[in-house]
N, C-alpha and C positions, 0 to 999 in steps of 0.2 A: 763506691763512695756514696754518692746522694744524700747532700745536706741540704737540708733548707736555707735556702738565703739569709744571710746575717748581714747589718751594716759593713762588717770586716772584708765578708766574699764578695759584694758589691763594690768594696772598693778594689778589691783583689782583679774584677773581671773587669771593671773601668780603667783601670791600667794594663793589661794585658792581653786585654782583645778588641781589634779593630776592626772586626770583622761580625757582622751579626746575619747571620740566616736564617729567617721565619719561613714557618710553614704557616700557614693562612687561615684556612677553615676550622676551629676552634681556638685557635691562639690568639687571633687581632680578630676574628668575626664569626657568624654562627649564619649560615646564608648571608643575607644581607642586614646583619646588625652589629655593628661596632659592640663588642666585648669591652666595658668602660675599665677606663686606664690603659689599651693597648694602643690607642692614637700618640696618646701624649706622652708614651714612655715611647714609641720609636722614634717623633718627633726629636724627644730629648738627645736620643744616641748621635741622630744625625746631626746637632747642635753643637754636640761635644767633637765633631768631625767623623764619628761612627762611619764605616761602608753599612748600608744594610743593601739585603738582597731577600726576594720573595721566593720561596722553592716548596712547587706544590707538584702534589700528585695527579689534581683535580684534571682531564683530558680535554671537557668541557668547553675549554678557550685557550686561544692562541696568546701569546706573549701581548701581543698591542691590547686586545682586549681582557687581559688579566690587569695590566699595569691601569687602563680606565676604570675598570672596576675601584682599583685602589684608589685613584685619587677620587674618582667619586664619593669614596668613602672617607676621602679624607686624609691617608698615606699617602705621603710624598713617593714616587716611582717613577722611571722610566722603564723602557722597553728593554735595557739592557741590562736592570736587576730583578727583571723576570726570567724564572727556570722551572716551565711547567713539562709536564710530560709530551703533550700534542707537539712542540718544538725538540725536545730531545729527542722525539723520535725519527722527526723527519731528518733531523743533522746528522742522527746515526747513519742510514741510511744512505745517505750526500755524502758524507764521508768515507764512506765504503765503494764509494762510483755506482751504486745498485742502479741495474739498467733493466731489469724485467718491471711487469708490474705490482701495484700491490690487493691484498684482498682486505678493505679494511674492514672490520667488527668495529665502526666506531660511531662517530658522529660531525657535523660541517667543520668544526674548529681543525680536529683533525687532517682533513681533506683540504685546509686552508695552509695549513703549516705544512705539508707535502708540493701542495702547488707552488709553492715560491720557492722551492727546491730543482722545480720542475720533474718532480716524481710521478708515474702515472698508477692511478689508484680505480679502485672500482667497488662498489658494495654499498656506501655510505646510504642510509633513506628505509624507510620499508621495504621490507621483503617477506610478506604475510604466506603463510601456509593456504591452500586450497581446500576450503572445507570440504567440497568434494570429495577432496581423497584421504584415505585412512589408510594407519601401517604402511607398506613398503610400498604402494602406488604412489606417494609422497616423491619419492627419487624418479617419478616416468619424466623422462623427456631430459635431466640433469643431465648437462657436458660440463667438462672441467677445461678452463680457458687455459692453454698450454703458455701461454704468456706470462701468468701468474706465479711469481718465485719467492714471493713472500706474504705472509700474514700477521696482519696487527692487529691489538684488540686492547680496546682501550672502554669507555663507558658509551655503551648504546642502548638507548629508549627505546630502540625497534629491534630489542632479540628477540629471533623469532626462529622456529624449528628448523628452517631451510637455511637460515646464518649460519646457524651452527653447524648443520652439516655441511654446507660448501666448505666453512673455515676450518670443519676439523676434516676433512678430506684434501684438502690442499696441505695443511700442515703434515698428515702423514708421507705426506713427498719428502725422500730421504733430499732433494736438491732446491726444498722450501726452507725461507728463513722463516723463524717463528718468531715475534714480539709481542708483549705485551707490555701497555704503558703502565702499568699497576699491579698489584693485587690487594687494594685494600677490602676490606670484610662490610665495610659498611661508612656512610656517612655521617660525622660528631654533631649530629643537631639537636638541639634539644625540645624534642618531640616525643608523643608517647607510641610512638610506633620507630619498627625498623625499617631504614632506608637502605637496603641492599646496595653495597660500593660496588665498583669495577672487577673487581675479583670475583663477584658471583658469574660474572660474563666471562670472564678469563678462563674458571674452570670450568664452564658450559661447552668450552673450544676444547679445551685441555685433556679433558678427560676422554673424552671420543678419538681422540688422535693420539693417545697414551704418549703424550712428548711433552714434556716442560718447554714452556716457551724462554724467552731471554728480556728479564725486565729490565725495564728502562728508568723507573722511577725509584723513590726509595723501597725498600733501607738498599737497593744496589751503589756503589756510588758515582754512576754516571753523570746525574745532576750536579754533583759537588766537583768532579773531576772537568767538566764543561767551563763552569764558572773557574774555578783552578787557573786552566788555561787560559781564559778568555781575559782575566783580571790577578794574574800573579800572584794567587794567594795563599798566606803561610799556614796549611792548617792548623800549627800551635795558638797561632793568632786569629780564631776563626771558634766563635760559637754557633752552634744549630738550635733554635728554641722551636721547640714543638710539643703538639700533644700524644702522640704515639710513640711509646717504648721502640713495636716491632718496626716502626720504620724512622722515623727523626732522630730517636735518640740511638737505633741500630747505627745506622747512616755515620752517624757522627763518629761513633767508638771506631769504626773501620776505619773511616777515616781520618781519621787521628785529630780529631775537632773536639770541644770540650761541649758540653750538652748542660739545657736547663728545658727541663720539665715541666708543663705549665698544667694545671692541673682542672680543665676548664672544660676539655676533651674526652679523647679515648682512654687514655689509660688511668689507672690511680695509683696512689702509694700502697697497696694490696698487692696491685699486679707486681712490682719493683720488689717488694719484702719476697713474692713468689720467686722471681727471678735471681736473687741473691741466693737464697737460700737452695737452688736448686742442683747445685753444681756442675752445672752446665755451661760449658765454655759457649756457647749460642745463646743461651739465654743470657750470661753474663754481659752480653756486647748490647743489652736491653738496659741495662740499670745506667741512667745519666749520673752525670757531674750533682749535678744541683738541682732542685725542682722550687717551684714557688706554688703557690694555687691558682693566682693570676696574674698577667704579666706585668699589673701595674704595679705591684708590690717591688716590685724592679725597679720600677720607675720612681715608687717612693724613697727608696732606699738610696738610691741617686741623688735625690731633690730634688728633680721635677715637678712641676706641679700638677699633680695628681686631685682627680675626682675624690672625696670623701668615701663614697662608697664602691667599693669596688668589688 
């Protein structure tokens, strides 16, 4: 499908969905700047009695400290219309009764969403290579902790030669579970340089351990099936607004959620004309319902009072 928003669709989606799922980082903000018109068109949903719920991939922080971020920013949120990856994955986990430990590739956030689990974990910090040593004297002295039955890998600032190989050494154990909180390619910020996403660390593990790990984040739909459970909800009555085809507007078409494309981010109406046109049943699950350029334009078409320039 993929039309652009008209006064008609807006009214079409204001009666039909109660349910609104944002993805964060290019949609409502760009690091820490309000995307103008995205305040005040979520503002409005919730107004109208809208559920909204925040679902990011970002690893970085735990559910309490994503939901402060947002009302720092000015998003109404609590902790329990946050659904980041660092929390899904420890819940997977909890929910499986996992009783070994874990090897994480990640960062504190991580390690904080496992502790309230009471999951025992080990990795998280620096783990610098020995300049000393060069080629295979790199592995002298390496033991493999027989306690460790799982590996996660999620976004870490301190990847480092010896992460990787602990992590992709442990994942080639046929009786290790493999996670990874992500695979995005890259970070939507609008800078003139590339920010390597959590997927360049994912296939840093991956590929050394020739094993696919098991995501947790989108486009799988563990995130939406969590919330699902947690808050009874109807996917027909359920949008996902996001900036990425291969994983928010994926996400959605699986899940049988109806999708609007904010056009502010990763992907563009390029990539979507690609997608259609490719005739590829995977690709096809890339093309949203709807797309707008920014979210306020939603908002406008609503009556919200929206910023002039958006």
């Amino acid at each position: 499908m993929c039309d652009e928003i008209s006064p008609n669709i807006a009214k079409e989606i204001s009666n039909n969905v109660d349910n609104f799922l944002f993805d964060c980082d290019g949609v409502l903000w760009n690091a820490n700047e309000v995307i103008p018109g995205s305040l005040e068109t979520v503002k409005g949903l919730k107004a109208l009695g809208k559920r909204v719920f925040y679902i990011t991939n970002n690893s970085t922080k735990t559910r309490a400290e994503y939901a402060e971020k947002c009302v720092k920013l000015g998003f109404p949120a609590s902790e329990e219309e946050i659904v980041c990856t660092s929390y899904i994955s420890a819940l997977y986990l909890h929910n499986m009764n996992f009783q070994g430990k874990i090897y994480v590739v990640g960062n504190p956030s991580m390690g904080e969403e496992l502790d309230r689990f009471g999951l025992k974990h080990t990795g998280i910090g620096p783990d610098p290579p020995d300049d000393n040593q060069a080629g295979l004297q790199v592995v002298s002295g390496l033991t493999l902790d027989p306690e460790i039955k799982c590996v996660l890998v999620g976004f870490d600032k301190y990847i480092s030669y010896p992460k990787m190989m602990k992590a992709a050494s442990y994942a080639r154990q046929k009786d290790c579970i493999f996670l990874a909180t992500n695979e995005d390619t890259h970070l939507p910020m609008d800078v003139p340089f590339v920010i390597p996403g959590t997927g360049t660390i994912v296939a840093s593990v991956k590929v050394p351990a020739r094993r696919e790990p098991l995501v947790m984040g989108k486009p799988e739909t563990n995130m939406f099936r969590c919330l699902q459970k947690a808050h009874n909800l109807d996917p027909a009555r359920c949008m996902m607004v996001g900036d990425s085809c291969h994983t928010d507007i994926s996400m959605a078409t699986v899940s049988g959620m109806q999708s609007l494309l904010v056009l502010t981010g990763v992907s563009t109406l390029s990539n979507v004309d690609t997608y259609k046109a490719s005739g590829d049943p995977t690709q096809a699950t890339y093309v949203p319902t709807y797309y707008v350029n920014k979210l306020g334009q939603l908002g406008k078409l609503l009556g919200f009072s929206i910023p002039e320039k958006i």
